[in-house]
Backbone bond lengths (Angstrom), bond angles and torsions (degrees), N, CA, C in turn:
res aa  C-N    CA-C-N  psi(-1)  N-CA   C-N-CA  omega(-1)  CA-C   N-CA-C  phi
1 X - - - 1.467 - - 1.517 109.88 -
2 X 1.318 111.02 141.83 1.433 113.99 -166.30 1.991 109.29 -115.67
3 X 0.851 140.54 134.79 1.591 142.21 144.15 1.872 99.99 27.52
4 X 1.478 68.40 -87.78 1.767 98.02 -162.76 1.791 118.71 -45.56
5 X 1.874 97.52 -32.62 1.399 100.56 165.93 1.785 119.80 -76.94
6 X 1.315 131.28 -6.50 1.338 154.30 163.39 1.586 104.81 -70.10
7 X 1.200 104.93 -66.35 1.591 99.84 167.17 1.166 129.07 -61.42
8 X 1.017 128.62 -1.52 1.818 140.93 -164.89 1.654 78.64 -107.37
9 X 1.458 137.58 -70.19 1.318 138.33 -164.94 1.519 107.62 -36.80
10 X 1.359 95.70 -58.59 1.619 110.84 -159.34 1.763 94.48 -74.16
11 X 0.630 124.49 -47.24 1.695 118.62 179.99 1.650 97.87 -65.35
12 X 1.234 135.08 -61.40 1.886 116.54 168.14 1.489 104.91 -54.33
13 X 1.010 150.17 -14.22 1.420 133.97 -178.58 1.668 112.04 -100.25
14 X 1.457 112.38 -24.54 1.761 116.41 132.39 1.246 116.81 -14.77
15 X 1.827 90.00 -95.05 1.816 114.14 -175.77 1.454 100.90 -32.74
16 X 1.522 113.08 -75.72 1.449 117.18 -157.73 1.394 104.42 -36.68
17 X 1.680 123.30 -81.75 1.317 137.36 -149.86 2.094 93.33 -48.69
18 X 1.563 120.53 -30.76 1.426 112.06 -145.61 1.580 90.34 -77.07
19 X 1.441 123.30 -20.98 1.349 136.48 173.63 1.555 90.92 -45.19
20 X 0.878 147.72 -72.43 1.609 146.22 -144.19 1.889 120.17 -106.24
21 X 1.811 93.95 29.34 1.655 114.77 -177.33 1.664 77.31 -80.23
22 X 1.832 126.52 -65.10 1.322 127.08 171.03 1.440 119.46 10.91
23 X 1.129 128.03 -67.60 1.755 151.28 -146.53 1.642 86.71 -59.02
24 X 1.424 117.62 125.24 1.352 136.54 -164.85 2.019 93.11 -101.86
25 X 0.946 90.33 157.20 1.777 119.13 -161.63 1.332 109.50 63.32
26 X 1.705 93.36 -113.13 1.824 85.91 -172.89 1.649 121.58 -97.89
27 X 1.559 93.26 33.95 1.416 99.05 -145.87 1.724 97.29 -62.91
28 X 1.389 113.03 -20.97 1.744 107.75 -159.71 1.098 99.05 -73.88
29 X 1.399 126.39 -34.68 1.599 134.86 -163.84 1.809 97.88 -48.84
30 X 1.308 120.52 -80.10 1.619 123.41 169.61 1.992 115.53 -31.88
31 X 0.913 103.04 -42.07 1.264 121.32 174.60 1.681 113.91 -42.72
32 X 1.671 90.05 -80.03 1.499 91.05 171.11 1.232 132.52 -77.84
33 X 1.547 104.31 2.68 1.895 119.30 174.41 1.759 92.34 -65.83
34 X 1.313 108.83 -30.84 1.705 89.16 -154.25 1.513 104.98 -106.44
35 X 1.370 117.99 -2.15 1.262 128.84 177.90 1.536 87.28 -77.52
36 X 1.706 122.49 -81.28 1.010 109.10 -170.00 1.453 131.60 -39.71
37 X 1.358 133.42 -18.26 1.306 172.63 174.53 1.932 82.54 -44.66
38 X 1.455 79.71 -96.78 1.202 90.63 179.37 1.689 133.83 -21.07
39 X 1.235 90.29 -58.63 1.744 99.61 171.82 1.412 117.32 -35.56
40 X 1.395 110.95 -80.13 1.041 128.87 171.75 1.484 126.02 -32.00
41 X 1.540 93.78 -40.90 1.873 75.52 163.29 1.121 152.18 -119.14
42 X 1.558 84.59 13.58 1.510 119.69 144.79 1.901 109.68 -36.36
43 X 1.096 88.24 -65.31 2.318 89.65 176.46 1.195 97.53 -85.61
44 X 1.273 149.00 -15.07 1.203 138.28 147.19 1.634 111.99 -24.23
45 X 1.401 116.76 -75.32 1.385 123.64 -144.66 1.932 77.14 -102.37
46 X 1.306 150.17 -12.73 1.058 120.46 129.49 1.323 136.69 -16.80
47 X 1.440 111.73 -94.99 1.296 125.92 156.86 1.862 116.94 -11.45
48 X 1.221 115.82 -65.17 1.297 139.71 -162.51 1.375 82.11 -63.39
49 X 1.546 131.02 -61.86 1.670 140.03 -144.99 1.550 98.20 -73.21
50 X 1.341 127.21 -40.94 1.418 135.10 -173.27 1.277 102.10 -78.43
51 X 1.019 133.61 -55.65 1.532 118.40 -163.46 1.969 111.20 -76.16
52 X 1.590 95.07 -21.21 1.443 94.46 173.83 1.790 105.72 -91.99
53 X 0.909 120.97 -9.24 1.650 115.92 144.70 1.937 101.92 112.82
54 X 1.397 112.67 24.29 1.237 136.70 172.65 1.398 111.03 -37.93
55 X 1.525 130.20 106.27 1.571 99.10 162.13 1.052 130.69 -54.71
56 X 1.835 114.21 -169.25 1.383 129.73 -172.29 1.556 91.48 -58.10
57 X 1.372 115.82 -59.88 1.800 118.23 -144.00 1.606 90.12 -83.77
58 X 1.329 136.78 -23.30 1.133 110.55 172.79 1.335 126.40 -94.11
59 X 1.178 139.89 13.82 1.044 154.50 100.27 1.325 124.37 -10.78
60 X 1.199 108.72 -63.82 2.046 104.10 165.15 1.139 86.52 -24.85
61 X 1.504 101.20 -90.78 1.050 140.62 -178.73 1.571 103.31 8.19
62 X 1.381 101.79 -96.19 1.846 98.03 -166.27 1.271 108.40 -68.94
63 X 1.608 130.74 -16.53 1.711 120.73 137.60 1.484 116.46 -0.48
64 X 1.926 108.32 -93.52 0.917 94.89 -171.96 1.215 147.19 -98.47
65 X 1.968 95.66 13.00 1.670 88.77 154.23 1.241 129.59 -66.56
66 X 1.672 119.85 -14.85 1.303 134.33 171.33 1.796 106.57 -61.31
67 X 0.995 110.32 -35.64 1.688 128.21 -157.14 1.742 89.35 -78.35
68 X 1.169 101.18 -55.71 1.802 97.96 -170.69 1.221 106.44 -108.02
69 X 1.259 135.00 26.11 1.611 132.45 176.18 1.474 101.79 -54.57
70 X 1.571 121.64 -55.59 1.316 115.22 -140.70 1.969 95.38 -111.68
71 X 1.488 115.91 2.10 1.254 125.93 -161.38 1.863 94.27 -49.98
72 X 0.987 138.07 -18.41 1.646 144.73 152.50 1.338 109.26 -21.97
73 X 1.559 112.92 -57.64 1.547 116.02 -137.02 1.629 83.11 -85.61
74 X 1.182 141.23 -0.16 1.463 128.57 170.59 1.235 126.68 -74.59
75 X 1.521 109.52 -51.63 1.683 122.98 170.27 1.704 105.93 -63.12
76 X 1.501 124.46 -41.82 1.280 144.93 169.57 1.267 112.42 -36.76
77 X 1.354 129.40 -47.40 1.318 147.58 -172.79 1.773 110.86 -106.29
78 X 1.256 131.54 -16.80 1.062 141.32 155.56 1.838 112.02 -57.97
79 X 1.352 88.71 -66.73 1.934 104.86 179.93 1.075 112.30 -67.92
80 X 1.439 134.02 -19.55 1.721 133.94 -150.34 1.120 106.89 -147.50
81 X 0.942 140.69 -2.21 1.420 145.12 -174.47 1.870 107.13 32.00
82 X 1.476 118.98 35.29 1.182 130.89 171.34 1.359 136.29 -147.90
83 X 1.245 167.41 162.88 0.961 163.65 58.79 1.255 139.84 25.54
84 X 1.246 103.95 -24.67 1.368 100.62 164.75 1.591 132.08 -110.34
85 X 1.421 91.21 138.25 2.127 95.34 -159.85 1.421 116.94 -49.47
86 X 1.308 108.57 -41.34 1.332 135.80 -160.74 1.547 100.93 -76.99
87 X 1.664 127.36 -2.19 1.438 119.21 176.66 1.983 98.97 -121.21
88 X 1.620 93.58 -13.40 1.583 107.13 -178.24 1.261 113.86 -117.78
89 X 1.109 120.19 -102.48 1.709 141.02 174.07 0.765 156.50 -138.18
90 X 0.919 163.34 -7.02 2.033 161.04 60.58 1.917 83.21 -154.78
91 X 1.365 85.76 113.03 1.559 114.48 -176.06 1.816 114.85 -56.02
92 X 1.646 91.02 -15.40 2.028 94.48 -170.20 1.156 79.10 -89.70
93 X 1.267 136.85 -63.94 1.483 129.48 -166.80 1.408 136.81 -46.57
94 X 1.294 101.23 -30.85 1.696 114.11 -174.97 1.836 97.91 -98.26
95 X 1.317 121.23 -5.95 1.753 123.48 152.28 1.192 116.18 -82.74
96 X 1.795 108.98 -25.32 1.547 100.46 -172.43 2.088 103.15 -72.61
97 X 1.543 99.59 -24.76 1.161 111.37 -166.49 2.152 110.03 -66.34
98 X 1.265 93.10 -50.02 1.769 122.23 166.44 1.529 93.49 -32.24
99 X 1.151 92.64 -76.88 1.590 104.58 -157.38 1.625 104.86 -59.86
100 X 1.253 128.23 -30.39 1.878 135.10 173.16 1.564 92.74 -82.63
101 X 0.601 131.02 -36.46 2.009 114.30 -178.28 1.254 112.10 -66.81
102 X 1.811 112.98 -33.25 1.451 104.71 -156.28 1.528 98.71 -111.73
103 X 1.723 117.38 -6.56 1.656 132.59 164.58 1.496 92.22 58.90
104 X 1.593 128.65 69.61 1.224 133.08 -148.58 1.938 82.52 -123.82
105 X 1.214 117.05 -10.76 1.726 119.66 174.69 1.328 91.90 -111.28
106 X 1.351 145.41 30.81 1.221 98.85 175.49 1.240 131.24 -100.41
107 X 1.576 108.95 11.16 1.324 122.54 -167.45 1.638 102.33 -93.99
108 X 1.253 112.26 6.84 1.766 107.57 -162.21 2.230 74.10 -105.44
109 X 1.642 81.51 175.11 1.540 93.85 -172.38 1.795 98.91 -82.14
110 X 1.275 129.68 161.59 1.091 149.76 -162.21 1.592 98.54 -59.98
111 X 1.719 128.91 -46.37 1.160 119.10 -154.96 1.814 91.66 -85.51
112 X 1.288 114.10 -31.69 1.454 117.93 -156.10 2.234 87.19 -78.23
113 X 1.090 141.60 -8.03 1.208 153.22 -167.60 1.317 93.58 -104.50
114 X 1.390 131.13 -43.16 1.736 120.13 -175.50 1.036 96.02 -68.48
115 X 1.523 113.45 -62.06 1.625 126.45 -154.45 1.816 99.88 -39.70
116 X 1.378 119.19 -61.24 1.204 125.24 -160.56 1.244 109.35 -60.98
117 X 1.506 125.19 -50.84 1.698 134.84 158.93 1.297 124.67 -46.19
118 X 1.356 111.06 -30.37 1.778 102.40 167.80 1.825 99.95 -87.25
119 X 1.308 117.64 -37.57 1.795 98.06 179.68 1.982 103.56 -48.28
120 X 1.136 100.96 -52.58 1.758 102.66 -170.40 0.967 100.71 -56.22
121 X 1.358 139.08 -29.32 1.539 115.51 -167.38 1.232 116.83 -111.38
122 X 1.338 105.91 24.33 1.350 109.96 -174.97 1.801 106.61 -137.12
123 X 1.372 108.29 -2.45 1.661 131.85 -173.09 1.801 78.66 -57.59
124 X 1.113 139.27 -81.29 1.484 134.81 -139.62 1.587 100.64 -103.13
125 X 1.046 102.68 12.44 2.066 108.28 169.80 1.631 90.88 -44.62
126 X 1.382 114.80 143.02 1.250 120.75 144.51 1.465 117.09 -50.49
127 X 1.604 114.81 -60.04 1.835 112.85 177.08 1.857 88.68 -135.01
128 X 1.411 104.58 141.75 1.734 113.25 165.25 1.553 104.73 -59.62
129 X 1.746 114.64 164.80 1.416 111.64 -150.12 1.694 71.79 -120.85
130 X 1.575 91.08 150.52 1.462 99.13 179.77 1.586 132.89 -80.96
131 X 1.219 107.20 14.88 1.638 117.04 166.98 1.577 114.52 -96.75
132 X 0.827 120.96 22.85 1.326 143.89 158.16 1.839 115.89 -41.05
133 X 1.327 107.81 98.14 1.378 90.50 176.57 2.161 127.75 -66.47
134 X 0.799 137.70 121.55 0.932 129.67 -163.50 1.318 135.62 -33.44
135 X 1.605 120.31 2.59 1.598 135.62 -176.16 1.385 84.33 -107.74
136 X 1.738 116.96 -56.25 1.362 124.87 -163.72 1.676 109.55 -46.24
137 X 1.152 112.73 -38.48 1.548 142.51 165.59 1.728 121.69 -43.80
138 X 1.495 88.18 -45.91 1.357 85.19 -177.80 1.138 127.64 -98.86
139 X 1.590 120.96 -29.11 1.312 113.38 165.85 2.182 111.28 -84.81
140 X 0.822 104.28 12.36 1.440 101.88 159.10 1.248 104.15 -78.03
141 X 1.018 144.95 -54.66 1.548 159.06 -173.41 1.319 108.49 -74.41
142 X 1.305 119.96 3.21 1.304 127.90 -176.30 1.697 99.24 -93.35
143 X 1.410 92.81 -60.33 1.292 121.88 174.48 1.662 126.40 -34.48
144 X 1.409 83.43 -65.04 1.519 111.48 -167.76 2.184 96.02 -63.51
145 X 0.985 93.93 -33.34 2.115 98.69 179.70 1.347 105.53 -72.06
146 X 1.701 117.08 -32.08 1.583 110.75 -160.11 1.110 108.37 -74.82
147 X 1.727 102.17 -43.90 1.395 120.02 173.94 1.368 135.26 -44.83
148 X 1.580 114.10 -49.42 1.314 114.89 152.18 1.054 140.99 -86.06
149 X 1.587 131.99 20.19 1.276 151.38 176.42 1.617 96.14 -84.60
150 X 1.564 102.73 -52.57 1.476 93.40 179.06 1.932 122.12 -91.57
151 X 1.120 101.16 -15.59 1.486 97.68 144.45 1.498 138.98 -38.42
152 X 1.272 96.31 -56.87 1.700 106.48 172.32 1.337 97.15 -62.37
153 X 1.138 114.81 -50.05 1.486 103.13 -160.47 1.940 128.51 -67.52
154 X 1.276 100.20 -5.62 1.455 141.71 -148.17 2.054 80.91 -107.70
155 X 1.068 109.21 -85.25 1.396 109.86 156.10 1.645 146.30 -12.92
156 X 1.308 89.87 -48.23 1.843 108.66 -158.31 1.892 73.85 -86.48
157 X 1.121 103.11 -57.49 1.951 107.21 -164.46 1.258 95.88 -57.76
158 X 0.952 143.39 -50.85 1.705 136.73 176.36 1.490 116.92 -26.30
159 X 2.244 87.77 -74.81 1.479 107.94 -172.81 1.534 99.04 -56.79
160 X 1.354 140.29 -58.19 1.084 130.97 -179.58 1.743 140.05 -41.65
161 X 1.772 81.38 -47.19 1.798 82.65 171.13 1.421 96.52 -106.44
162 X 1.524 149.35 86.99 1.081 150.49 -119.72 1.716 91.67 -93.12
163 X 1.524 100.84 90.39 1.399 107.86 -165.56 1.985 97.59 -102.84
164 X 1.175 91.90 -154.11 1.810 90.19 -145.99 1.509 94.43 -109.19
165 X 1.626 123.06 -26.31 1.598 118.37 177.00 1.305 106.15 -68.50
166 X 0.836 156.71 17.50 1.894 133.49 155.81 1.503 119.38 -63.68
167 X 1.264 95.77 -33.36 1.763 82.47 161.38 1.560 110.73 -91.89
168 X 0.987 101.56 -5.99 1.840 72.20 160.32 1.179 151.10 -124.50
169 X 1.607 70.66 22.68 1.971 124.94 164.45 1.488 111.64 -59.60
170 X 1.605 86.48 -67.22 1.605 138.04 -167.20 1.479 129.09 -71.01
171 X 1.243 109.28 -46.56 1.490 136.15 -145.39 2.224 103.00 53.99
172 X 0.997 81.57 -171.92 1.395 88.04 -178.29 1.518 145.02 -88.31
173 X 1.128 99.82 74.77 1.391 126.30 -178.29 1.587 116.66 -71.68
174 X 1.526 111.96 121.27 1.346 107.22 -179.75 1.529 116.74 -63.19
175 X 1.883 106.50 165.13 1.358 107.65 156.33 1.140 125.12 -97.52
176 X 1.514 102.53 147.78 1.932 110.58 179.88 1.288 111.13 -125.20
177 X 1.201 115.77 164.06 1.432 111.20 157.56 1.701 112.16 -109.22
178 X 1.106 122.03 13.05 1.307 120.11 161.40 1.559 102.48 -130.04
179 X 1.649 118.40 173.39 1.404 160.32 -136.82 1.803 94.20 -106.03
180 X 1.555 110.32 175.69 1.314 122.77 153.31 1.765 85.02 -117.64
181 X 1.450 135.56 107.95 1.399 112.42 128.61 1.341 167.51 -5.82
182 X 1.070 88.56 -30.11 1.596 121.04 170.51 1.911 102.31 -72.56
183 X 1.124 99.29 -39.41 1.805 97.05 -179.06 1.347 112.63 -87.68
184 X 1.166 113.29 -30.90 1.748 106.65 178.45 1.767 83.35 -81.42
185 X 1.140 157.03 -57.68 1.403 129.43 -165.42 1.708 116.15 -54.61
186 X 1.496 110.20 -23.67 1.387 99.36 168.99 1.272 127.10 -112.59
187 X 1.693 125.06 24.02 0.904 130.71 147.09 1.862 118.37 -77.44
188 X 1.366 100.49 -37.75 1.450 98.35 165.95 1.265 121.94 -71.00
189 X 1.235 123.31 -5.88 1.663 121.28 172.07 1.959 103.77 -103.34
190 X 0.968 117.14 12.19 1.412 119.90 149.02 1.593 93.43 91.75
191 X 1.598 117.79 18.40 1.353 114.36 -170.45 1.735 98.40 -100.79
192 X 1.653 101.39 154.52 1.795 107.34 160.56 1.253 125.07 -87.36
193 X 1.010 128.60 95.11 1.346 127.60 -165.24 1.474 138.53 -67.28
194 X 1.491 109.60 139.29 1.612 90.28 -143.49 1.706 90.01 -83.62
195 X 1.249 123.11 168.41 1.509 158.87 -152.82 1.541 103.68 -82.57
196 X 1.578 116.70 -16.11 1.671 136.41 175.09 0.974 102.54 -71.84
197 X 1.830 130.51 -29.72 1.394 121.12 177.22 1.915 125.79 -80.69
198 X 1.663 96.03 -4.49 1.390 110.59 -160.47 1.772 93.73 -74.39
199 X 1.340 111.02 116.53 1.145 103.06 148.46 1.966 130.20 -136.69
200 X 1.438 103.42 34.06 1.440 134.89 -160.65 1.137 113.25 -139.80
201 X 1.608 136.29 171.29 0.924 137.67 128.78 1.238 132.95 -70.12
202 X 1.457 123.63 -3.49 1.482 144.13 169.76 1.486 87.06 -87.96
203 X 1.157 142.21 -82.76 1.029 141.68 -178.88 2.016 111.91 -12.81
204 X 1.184 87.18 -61.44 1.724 92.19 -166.29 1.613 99.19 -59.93
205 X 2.099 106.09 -36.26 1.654 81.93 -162.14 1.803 95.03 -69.04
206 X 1.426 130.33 -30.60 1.623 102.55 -165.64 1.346 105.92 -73.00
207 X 1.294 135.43 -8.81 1.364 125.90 160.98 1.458 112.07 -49.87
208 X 1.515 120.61 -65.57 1.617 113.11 170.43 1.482 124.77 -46.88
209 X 1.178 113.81 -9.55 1.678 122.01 -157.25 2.209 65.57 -98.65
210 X 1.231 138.05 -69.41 1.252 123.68 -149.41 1.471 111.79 -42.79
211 X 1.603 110.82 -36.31 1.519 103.72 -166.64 1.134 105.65 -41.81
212 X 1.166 126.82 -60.26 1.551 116.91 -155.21 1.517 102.09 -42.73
213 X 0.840 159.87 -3.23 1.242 158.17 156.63 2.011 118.79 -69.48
214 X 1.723 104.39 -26.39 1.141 126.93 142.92 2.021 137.09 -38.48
215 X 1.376 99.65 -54.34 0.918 145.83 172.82 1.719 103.18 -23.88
216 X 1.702 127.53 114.59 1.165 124.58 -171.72 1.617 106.63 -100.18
217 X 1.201 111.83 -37.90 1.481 115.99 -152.69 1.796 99.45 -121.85
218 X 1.296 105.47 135.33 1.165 139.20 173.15 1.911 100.37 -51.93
219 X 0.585 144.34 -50.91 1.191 165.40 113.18 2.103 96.99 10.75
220 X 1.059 107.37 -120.69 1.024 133.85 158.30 1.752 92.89 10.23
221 X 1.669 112.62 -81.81 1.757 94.22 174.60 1.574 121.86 -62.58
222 X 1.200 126.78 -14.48 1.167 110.90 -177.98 1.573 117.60 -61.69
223 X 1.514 108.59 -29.21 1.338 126.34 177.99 1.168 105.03 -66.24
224 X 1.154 132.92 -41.87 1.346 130.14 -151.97 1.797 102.19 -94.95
225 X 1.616 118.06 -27.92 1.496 113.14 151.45 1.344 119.59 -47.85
226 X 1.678 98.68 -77.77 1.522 106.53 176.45 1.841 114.47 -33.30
227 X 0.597 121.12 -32.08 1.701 125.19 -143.84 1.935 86.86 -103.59
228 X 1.416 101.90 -23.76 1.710 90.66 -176.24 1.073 118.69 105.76
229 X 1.622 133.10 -40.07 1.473 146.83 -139.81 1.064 120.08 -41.66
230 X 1.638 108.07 -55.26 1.995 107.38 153.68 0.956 112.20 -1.15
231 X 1.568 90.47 -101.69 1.308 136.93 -157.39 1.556 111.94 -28.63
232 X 1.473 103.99 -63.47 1.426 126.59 -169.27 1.620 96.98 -59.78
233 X 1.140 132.48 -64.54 1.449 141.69 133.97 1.625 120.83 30.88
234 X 1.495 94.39 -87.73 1.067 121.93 171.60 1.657 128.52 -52.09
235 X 1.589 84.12 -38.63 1.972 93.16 -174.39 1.556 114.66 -69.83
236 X 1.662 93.91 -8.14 1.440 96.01 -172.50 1.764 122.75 -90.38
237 X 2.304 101.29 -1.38 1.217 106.36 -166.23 2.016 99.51 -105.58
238 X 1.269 114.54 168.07 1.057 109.22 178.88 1.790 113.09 -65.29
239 X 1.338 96.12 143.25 1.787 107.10 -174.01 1.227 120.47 -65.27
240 X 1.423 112.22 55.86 1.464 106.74 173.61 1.521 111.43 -104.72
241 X 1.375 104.06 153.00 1.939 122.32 175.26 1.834 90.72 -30.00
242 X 0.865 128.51 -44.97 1.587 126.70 -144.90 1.273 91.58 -75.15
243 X 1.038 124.82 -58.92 1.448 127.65 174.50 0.921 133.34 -55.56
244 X 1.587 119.25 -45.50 1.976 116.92 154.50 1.179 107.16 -66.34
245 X 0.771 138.71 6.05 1.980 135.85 168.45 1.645 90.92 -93.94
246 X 1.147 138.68 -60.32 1.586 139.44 -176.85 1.694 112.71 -44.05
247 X 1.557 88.90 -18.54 1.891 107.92 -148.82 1.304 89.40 -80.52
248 X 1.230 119.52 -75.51 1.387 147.04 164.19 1.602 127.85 -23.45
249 X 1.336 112.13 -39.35 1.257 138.19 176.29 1.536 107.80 -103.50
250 X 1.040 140.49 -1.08 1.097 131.40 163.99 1.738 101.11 -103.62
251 X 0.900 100.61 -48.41 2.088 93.32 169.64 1.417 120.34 -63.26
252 X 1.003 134.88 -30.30 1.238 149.56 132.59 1.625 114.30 -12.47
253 X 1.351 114.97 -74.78 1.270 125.14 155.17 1.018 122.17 -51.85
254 X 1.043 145.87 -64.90 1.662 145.56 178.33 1.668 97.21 -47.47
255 X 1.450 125.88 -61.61 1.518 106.79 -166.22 1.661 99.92 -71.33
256 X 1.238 142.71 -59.12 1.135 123.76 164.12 2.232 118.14 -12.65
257 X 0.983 116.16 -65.18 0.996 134.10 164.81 1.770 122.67 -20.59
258 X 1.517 87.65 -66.96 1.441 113.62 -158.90 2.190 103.49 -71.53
259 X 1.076 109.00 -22.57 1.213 137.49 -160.52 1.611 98.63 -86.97
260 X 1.344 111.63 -24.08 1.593 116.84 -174.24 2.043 95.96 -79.50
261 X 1.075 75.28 156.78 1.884 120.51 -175.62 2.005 86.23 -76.48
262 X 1.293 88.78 122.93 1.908 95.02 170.01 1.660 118.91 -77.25
């Protein structure tokens, strides 16, 4: 894969997304949430690709699985007026579909065309499936870190400037001022907790607080120290012991983490 075929992507993924500025009320707002989305983790899995020692061409490479990971959430949000799969369609799938209608890889060689289609369809896997060829492996996991690096970050700016997309992040999750328990007990057992326990908006943020337990690359937590994410995280749940114990123990983990050999 060459430059110039990267630039050809990103200029159709222009065109495409400007198709769906159209969408009457608030439709652009989601729109450009996920474009910008996109961007970002585009240098996301940059970032991620260089320090884990990625060449030039694979780099395209996890470019533009970065570039079309989420190309789903457009038609997704056109048809459904949501984001979430589980009320629509599993968002990797209906990009894997985008991307075969419009044969927008087909000029790359056959292996460099799988590679990119198994990262997308495997970016929002609950866990990658273990027949995984060992490249196939790695830039999924490439993927799957960039993606939620800028998630959190997508998040933290919300909760912070207590802006109006979380539900349509989210769907609509009440507010509490208390927890489900059940998630801080399996965040302290080093588990990700599944989304059956969410019944809050406290709830959802310690669900994001589990990924890091997600988390492939050594790399990947260092960012997420540096960057705060916890923390910021955290400030947003009610101040109980339970939670600075989560606080503590989840940084804990991450520098443990961060310290490992790639």
């Amino acid at each position: 894969m060459q430059q110039a075929e990267l630039d050809y992507f990103k200029d159709w993924f222009k065109k495409y997304v400007t198709r769906y500025y159209k969408l009457q009320g608030d439709g652009l707002k989601p729109i450009l949430l996920k474009e910008e989305h996109t961007k970002r983790t585009c240098k996301e899995i940059l970032l991620l690709g260089r320090e884990s020692g990625l060449s030039k061409e694979d780099l395209l490479l996890a470019e533009t699985a970065a570039l079309f990971h989420d190309i789903g959430r457009f038609p997704q949000w056109k048809n459904y007026s949501t984001f979430i799969d589980s009320a629509s369609e599993d968002h990797a799938l209906l990009g894997l579909k985008v991307i075969s209608q419009h044969g927008i890889l087909m000029g790359l060689a056959a292996e460099e065309q799988e590679l990119i289609q198994i990262a997308i369809r495997h970016h929002n896997a609950r866990k990658l499936p273990l027949n995984l060829s060992k490249r196939q492996d790695r830039f999924s996991r490439l993927l799957r870190d960039a993606d939620k690096l800028d998630i959190w970050h997508v998040v933290i700016t919300e909760l912070e400037g207590h802006g109006n997309l979380l539900e349509t992040l989210e769907g609509v999750i009440p507010t509490s001022n208390s927890f489900n328990g059940e998630i801080v007990t399996e965040l302290m057992e080093g588990k990700v907790p599944d989304f059956s326990f969410v019944r809050s908006r406290n709830d959802m943020i310690l669900l994001r607080l589990g990924w890091v337990f997600d988390l492939n690359l050594p790399v990947a937590c260092r960012q997420v120290l540096e960057r705060h994410y916890v923390e910021k995280l955290c400030s947003n749940l009610p101040p109980r012991r339970e939670i600075e114990v989560v606080k503590e123990s989840l940084i804990s983990y991450l520098q443990n983490r961060a310290i490992e050999e790639s």
